[in-house]
C-alpha positions as CSV (number, residue, x, y, z in Angstrom):
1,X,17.0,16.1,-1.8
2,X,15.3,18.4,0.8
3,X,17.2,19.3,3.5
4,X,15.1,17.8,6.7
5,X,16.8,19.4,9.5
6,X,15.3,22.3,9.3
7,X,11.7,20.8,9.6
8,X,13.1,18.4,12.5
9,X,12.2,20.8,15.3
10,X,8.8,21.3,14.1
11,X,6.7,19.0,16.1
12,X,3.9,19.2,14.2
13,X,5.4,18.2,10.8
14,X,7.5,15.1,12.9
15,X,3.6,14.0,13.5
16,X,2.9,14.1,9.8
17,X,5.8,12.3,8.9
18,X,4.8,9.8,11.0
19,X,1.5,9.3,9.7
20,X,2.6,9.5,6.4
21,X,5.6,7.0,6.6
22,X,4.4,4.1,8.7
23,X,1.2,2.8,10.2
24,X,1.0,5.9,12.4
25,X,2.8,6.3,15.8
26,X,3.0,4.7,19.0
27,X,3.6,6.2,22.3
28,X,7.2,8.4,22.4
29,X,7.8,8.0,18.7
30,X,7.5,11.3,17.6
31,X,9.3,12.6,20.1
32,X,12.1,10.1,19.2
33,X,11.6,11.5,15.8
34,X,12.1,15.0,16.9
35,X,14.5,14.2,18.8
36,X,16.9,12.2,16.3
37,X,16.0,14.2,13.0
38,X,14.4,12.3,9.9
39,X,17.5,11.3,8.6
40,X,18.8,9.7,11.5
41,X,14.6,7.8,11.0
42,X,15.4,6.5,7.7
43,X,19.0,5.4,8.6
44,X,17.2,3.5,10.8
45,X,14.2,2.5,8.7
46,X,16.5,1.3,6.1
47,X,18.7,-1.1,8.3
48,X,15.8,-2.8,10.4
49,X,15.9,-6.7,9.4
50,X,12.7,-7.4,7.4
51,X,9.7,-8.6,9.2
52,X,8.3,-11.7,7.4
53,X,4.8,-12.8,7.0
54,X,5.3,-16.8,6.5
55,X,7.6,-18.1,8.8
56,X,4.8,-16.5,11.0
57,X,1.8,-18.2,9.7
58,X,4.3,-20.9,9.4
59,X,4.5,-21.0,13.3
60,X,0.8,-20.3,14.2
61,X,-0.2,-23.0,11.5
62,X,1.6,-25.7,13.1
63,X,0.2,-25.1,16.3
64,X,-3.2,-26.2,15.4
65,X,-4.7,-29.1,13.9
66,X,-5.5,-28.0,11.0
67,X,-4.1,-29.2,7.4
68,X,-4.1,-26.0,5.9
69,X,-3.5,-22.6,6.6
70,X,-6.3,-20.5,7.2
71,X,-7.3,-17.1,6.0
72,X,-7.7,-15.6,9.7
73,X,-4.6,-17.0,10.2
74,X,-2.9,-14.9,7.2
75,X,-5.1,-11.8,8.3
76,X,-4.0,-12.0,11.6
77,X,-0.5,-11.9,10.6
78,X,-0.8,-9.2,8.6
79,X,-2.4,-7.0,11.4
80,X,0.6,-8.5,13.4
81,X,3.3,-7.2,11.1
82,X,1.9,-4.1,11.1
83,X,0.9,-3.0,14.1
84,X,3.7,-4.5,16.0
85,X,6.6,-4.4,13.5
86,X,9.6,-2.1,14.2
87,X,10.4,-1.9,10.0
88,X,7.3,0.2,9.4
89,X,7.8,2.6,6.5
90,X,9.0,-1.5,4.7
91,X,6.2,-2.9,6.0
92,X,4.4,0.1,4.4
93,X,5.9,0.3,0.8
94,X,5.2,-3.6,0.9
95,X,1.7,-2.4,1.3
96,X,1.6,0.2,-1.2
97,X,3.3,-2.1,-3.6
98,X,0.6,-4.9,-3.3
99,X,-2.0,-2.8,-4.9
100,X,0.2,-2.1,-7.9
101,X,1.3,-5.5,-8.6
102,X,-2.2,-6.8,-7.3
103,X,-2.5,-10.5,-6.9
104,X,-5.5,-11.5,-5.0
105,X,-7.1,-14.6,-2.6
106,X,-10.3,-13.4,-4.8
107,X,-9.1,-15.1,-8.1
108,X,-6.2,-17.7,-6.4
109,X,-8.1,-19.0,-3.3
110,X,-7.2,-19.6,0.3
111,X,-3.4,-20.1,-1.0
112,X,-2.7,-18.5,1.9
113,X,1.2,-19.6,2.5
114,X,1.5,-18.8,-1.5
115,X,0.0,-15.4,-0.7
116,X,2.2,-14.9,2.4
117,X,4.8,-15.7,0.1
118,X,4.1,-13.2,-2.3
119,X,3.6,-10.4,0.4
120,X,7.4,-11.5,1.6
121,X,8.9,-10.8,-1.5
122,X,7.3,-7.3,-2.2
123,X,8.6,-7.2,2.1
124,X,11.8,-8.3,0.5
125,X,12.2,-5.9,-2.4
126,X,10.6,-3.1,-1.0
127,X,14.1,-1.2,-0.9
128,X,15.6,-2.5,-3.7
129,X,15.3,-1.9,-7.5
130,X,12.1,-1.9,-9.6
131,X,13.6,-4.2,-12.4
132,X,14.4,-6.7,-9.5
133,X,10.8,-6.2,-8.2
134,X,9.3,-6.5,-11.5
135,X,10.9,-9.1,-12.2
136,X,10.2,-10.9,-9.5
137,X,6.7,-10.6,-9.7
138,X,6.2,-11.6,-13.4
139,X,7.6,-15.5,-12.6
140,X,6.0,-15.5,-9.0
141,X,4.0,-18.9,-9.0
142,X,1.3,-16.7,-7.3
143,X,0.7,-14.2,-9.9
144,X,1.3,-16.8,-12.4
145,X,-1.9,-18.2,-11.5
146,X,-3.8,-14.8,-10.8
147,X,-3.2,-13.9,-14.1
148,X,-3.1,-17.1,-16.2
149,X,0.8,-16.5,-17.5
150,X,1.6,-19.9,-15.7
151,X,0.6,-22.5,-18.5
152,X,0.7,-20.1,-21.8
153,X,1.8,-21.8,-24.2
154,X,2.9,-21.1,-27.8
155,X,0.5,-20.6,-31.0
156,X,-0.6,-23.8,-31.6
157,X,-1.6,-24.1,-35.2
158,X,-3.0,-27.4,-35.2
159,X,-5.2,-26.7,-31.9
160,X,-6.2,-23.2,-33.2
161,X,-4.7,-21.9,-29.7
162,X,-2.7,-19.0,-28.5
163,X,-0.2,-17.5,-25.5
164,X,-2.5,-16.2,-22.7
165,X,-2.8,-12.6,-23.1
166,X,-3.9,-12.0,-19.1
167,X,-0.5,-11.2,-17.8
168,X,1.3,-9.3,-21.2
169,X,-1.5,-6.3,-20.8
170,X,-1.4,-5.8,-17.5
171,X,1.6,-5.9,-16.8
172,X,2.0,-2.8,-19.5
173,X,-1.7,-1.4,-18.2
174,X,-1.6,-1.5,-14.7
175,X,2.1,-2.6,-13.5
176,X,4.4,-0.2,-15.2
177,X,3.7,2.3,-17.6
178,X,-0.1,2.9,-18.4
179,X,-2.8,3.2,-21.1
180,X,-1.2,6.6,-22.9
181,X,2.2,8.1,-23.3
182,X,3.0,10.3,-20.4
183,X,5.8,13.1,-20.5
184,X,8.1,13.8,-17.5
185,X,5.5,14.8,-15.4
186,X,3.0,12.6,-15.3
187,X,0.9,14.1,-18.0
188,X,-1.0,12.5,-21.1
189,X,1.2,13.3,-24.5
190,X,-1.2,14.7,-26.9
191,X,-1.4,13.9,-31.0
192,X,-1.9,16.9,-33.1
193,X,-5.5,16.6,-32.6
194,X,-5.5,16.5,-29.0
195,X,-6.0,13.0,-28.3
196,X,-4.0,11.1,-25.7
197,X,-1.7,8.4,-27.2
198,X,-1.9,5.2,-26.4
199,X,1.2,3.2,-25.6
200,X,0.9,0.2,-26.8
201,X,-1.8,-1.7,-29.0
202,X,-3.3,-4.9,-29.4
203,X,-0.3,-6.5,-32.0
204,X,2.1,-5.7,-29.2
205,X,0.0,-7.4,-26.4
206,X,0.1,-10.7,-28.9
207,X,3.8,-10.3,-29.4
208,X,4.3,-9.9,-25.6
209,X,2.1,-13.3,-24.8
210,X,4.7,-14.5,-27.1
211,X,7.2,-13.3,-25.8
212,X,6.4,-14.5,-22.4
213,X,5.0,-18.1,-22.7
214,X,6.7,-20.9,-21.6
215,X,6.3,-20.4,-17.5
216,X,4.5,-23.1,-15.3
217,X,4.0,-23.4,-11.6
218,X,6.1,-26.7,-10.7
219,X,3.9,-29.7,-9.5
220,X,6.0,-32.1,-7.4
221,X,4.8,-34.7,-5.7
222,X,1.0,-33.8,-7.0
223,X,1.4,-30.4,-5.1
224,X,1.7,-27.0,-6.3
225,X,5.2,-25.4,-5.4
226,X,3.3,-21.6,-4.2
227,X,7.0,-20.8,-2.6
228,X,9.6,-20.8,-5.6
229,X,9.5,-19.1,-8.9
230,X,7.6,-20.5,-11.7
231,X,9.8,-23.4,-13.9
232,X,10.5,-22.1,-17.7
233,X,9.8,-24.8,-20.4
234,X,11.5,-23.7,-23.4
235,X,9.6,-26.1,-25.7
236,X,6.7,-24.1,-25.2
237,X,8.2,-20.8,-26.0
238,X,8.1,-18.9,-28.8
239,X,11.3,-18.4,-30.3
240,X,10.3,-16.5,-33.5
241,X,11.1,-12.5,-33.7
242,X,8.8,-10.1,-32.1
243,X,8.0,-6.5,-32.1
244,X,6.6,-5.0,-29.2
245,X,6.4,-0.9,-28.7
246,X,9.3,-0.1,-31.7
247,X,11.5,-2.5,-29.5
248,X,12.9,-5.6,-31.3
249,X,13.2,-9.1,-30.0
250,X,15.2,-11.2,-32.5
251,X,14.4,-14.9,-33.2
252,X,16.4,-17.9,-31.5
253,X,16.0,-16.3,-27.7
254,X,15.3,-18.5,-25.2
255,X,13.1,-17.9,-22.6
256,X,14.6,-16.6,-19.8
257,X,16.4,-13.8,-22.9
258,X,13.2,-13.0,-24.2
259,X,12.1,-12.2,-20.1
260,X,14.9,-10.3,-19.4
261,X,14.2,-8.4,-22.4
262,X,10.8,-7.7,-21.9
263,X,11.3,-6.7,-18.4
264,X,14.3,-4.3,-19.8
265,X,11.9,-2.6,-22.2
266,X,9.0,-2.0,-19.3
267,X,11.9,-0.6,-16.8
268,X,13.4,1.7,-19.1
269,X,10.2,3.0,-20.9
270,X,9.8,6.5,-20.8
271,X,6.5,6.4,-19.1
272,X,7.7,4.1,-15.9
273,X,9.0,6.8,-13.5
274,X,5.9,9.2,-13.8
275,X,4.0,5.9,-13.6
276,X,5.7,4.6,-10.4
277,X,5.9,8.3,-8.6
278,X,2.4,8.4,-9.3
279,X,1.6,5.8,-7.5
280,X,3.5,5.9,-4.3
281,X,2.8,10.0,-3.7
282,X,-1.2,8.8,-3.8
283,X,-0.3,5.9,-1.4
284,X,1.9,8.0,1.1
285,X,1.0,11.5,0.4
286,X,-1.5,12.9,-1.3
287,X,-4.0,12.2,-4.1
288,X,-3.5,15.1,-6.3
289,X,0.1,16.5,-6.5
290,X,1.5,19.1,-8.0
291,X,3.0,18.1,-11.6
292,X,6.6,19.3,-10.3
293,X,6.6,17.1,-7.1
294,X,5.8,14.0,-9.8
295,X,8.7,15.3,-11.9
296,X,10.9,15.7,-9.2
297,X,9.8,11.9,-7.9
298,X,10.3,10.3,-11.3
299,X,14.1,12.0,-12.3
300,X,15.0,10.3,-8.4
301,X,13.4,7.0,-10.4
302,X,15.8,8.1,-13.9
303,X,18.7,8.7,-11.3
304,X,19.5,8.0,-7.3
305,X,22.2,10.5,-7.8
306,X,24.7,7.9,-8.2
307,X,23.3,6.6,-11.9
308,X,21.3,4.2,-10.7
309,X,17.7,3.8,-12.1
310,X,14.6,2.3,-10.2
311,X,16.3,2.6,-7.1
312,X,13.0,2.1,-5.0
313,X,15.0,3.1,-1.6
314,X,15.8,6.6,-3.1
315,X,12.8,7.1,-4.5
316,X,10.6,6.7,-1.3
317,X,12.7,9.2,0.8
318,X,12.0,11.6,-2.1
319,X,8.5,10.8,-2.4
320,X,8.3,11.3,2.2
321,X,10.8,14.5,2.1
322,X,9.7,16.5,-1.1
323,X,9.4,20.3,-0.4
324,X,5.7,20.1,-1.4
325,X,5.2,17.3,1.6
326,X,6.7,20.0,4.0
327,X,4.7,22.8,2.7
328,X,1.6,21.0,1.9
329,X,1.5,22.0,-1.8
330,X,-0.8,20.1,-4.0
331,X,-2.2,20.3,-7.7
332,X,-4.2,24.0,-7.5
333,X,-6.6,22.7,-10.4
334,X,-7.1,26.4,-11.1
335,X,-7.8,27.5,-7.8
336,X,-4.1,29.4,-7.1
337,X,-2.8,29.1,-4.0
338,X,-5.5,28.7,-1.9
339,X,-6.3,25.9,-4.1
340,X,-2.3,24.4,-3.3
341,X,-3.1,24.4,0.6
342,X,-6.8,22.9,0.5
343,X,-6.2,19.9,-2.1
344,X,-3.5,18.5,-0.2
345,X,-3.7,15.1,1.2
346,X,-5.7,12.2,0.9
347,X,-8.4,10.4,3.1
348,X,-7.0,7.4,4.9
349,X,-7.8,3.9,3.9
350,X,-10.3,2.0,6.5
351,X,-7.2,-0.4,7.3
352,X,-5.0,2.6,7.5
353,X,-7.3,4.1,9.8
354,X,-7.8,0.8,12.0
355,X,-3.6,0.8,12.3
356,X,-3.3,3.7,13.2
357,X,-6.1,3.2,16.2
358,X,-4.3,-0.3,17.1
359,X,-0.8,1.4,17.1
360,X,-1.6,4.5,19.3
361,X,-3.3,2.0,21.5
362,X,-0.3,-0.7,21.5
363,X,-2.7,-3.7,20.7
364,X,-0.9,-7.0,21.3
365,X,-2.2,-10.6,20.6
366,X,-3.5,-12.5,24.0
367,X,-2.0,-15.4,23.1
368,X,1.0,-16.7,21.5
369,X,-0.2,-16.0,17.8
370,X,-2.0,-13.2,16.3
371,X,-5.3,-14.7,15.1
372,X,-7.9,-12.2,13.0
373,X,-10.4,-10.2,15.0
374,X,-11.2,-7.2,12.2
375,X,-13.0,-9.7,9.1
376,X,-10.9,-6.3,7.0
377,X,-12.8,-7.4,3.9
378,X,-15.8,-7.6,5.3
379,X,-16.1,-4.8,7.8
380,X,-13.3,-2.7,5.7
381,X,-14.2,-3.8,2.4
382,X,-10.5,-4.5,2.1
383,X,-7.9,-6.7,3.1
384,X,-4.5,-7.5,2.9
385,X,-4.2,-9.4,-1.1
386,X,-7.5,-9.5,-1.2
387,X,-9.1,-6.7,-3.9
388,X,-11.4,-7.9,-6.0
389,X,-10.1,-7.4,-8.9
390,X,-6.7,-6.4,-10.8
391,X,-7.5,-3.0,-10.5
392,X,-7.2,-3.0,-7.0
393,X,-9.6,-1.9,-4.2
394,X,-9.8,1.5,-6.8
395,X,-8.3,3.1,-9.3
396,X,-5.9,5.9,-9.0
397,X,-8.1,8.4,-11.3
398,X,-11.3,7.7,-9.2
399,X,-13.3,10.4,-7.9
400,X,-16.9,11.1,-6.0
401,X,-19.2,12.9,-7.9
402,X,-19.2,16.8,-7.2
403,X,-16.7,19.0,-6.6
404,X,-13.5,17.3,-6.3
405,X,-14.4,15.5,-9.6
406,X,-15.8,18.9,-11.1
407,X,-12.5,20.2,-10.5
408,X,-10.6,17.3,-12.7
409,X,-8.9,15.9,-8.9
410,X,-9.0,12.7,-7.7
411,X,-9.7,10.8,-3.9
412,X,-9.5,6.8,-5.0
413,X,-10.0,5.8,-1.8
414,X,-14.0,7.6,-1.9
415,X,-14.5,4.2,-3.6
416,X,-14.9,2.0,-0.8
417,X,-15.9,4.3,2.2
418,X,-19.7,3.3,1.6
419,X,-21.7,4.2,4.0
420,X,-22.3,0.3,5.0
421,X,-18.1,0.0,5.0
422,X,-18.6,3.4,7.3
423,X,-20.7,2.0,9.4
424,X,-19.1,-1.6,10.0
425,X,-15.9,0.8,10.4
426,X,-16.8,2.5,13.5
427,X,-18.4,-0.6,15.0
428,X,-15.0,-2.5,15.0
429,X,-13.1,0.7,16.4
430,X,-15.3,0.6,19.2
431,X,-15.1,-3.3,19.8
432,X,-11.2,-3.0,19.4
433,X,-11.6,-0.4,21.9
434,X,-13.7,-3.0,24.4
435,X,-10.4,-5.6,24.0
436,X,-8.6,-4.2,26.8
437,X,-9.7,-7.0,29.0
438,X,-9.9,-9.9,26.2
439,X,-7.8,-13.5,27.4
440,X,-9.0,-15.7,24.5
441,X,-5.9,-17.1,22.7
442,X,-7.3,-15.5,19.3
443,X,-8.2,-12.6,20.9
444,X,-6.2,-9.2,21.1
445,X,-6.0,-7.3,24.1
446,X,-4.2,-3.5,25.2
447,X,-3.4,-1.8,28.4
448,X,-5.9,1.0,29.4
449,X,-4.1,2.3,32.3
450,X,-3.0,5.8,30.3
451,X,-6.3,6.2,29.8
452,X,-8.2,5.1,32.9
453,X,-7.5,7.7,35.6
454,X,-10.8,8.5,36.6
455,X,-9.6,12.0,38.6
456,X,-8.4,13.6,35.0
457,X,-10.6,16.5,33.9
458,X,-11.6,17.5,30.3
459,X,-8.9,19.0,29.3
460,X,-6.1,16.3,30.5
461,X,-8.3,13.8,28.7
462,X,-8.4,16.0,25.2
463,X,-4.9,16.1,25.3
464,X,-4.2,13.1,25.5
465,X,-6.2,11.3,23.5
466,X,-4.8,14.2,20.8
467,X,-1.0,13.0,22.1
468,X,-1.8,9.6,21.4
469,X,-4.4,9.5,18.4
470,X,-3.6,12.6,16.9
471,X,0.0,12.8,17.4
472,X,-1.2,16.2,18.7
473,X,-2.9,17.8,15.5
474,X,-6.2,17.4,16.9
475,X,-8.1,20.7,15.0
476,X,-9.3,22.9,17.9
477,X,-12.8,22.7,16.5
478,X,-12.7,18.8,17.6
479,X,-11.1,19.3,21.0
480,X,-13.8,21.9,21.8
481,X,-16.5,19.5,20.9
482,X,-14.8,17.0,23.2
483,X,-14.7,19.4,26.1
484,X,-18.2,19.7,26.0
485,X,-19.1,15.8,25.3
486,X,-17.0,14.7,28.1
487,X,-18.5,17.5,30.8
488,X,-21.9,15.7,29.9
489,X,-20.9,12.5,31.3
490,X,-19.2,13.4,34.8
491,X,-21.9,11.2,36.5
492,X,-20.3,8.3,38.6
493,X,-21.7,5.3,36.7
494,X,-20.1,7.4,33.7
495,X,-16.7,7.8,34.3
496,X,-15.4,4.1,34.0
497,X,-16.9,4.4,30.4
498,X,-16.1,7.6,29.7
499,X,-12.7,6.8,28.3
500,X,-13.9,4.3,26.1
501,X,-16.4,6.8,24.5
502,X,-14.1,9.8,24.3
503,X,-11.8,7.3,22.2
504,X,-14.2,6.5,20.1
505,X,-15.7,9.9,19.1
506,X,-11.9,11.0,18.7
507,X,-11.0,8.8,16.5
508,X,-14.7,8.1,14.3
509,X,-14.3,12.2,13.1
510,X,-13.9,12.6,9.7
511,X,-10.0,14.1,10.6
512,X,-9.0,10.9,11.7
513,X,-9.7,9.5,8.5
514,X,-7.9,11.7,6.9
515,X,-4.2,12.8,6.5
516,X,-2.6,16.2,6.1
């Protein structure tokens, strides 16, 4: 594990961090974080009490008159939880974990306390262990229906019919360990013809339907239970042997031995640390890291230090505190070292982006409930559980055309900045900006009075709007445009606005939407 204190009085790097590990900072945070160290942040981090979505929603439901919960209702908790919640770098892997085990309102419906529910137990297991988490997931009632496992039932020879194959592939595909066999750094295995391997094939996606039929959602009372974990009905099982991947499943198991088994097999396959450190490096850190830094990632995954494996705790302080983060090393792909510095980081996500602007300006809710004012989906093209498909809002191998994908290197998140989602983007960050004054009880609302002293000069303004936006890494080429965009509007009938649009150039340049 790196040794963070020596990076601690680096202000600049306590910004990062910052960035990196939550939804971005608020006012005094970084130097709190300077101040304390890193380690004395995660100690912290790791003790916070969760913040949960659905007793939430549960209390702003039951304050209207409606019979069901609402999707601005769920939206607007989200936004609540993370702009305003003190467990931030949980309330971030919970994030980065729904787009791995994506379940969607785009395949389930407006389920929204099911979905809540779903979003508190990735909450829940964000520091605990991946077997747990997978686990988890696999009999969730919600992802049971997103991807058809709830209902499988056994070969049925008379009916011509078979388990549901939906869940058993992805779960292998996209949960845990990939299409091809990976060594210890992330890479593709190659045959002796130089052709990836694949890991599994389709005999051991029928053997794992079988293995894993059996599961329903429970239906008291003529209502779905979306809360609890999906009911096992043995009678609908398949209790012959199986063969899945070289690993053997003798006949006579039950259910619940045959899910333990499976889930077993999937947490200790060779390909599921590179797999996971993949993953969370491109959601935290950077889209194209250096082979070692995945290594490094996935032996923390093999091994806390204390013989533990999947310890997901561990295994994001790694990912946040690798020497690669601190030096800003990245894959070269061929370019040496200049090639190390350039390719590091990612660009930001639009809802990343929008927390980070709602954060630095300390947004609250006007009335007692947070209520959704950014339509994410449709003005962001995403939203919290709501990609369109499995595969999330991208895939982790996407890339624009040109360079970056000349180069073999990846930037996912390309996928959805259209320039429609770019546009709708900077709309919002203005509106949010014109909420200082909202009362409406859905409405949001901030306090402008850092930023409305009407006697500061160019250069007070620049530097604070790079304090509070920026967390002071505000390129000089940026501050210098500002300088000159703010001594054009010195007129009197300009000043009260001029905040407002100094904010919003600030925070619409391409730096803002991306992190370093």
């Amino acid at each position: 594990m790196t040794d963070t204190n020596i990076y601690s009085s680096d202000r600049r790097q306590c910004a990062k961090f910052l960035y990196r590990g939550s939804f971005g900072p608020k006012k005094g945070q970084i130097d709190q974080l300077q101040k304390n160290g890193f380690d004395a942040w995660f100690d912290e981090q790791l003790s916070i009490p969760p913040t949960y979505h659905l007793p939430k929603l549960k209390a702003l439901f039951n304050s209207t008159s409606y019979t069901h919960a609402q999707d601005d209702m769920r939206q607007g908790i989200w936004w609540q939880c993370t702009v305003t919640g003190e467990d931030q770098l949980r309330q971030r892997m919970a994030y980065a974990l729904s787009q791995l085990f994506v379940v969607s309102s785009n395949g389930v419906g407006s389920v929204n306390d099911g979905l809540a529910n779903y979003y508190d137990m990735l909450v829940t297991h964000a520091f605990g262990n991946f077997r747990d988490l997978f686990k988890a997931v696999t009999i969730s009632p919600m992802m049971g229906r997103y991807l058809t496992l709830s209902g499988s039932k056994k070969h049925d020879p008379e009916n011509n019919t078979f388990p549901d194959e939906n869940f058993p592939r992805e779960c292998m595909q996209l949960f845990t360990i990939g299409l091809w066999q990976l060594n210890e750094y992330g890479e593709p295995i190659l045959d002796h013809n130089g052709n990836k391997i694949p890991t599994y094939d389709q005999n051991d996606v029928e053997n794992m339907s079988r293995l894993l039929c059996g599961w329903y959602i429970n239906y008291p009372h003529w209502q779905h239970d979306w809360i609890n974990p999906m009911l096992a009905d043995n009678s609908q099982h398949d209790m012959g042997e199986k063969n899945v991947m070289g690993t053997h499943f003798p006949a006579g198991q039950d259910i619940h031995q045959d899910l333990d088994g499976v889930v077993d097999m999937l947490f200790n396959h060779s390909n599921t640390p590179a797999f996971v450190a993949i993953h969370l490096i491109k959601r935290f850190v950077t889209s194209n890291p250096n082979r070692n830094y995945i290594k490094r990632i996935a032996d923390i995954f093999v091994d806390n230090g204390n013989g533990i494996r999947g310890d997901l705790q561990a295994t994001i302080k790694a990912v946040l505190t690798d020497p690669d983060v601190f030096a800003g090393l990245a894959n070269a792909a061929g370019q040496g070292t200049q090639g190390e510095h350039q390719h590091f980081g990612l660009l930001k996500e639009p809802v990343i982006v929008v927390a980070n602007q709602l954060r630095a300006l300390n947004m609250q809710a006007a009335g007692d409930h947070w209520w959704d004012t950014q339509w994410a989906e449709v003005t962001y093209g995403q939203a919290a559980l709501s990609a369109e498909t499995v595969f999330n809002f991208y895939k982790p191998t996407d890339a624009p055309q040109g360079e970056i994908a000349d180069l073999g290197l990846t930037a996912p998140e390309f996928t959805i900045i259209t320039a429609d989602i770019m546009r709708k983007t900077h709309n919002r960050m203005f509106y949010n900006l014109l909420k200082w004054n909202k009362t409406d009880y859905k409405e949001w609302h901030w306090d402008r009075t850092d930023f409305h002293d009407l006697s500061m000069g160019a250069t007070e303004y620049v530097a604070l709007i790079n304090e509070r936006f920026f967390g002071g890494l505000m390129s000089k080429s940026l501050q210098n445009y500002m300088y000159k965009t703010l001594a054009s509007h010195s007129a009197p009938y300009q000043l009260k606005i001029r905040y407002l649009n100094a904010i919003y150039i600030a925070t619409t340049a391409p730096e803002f939407f991306c992190e370093g």
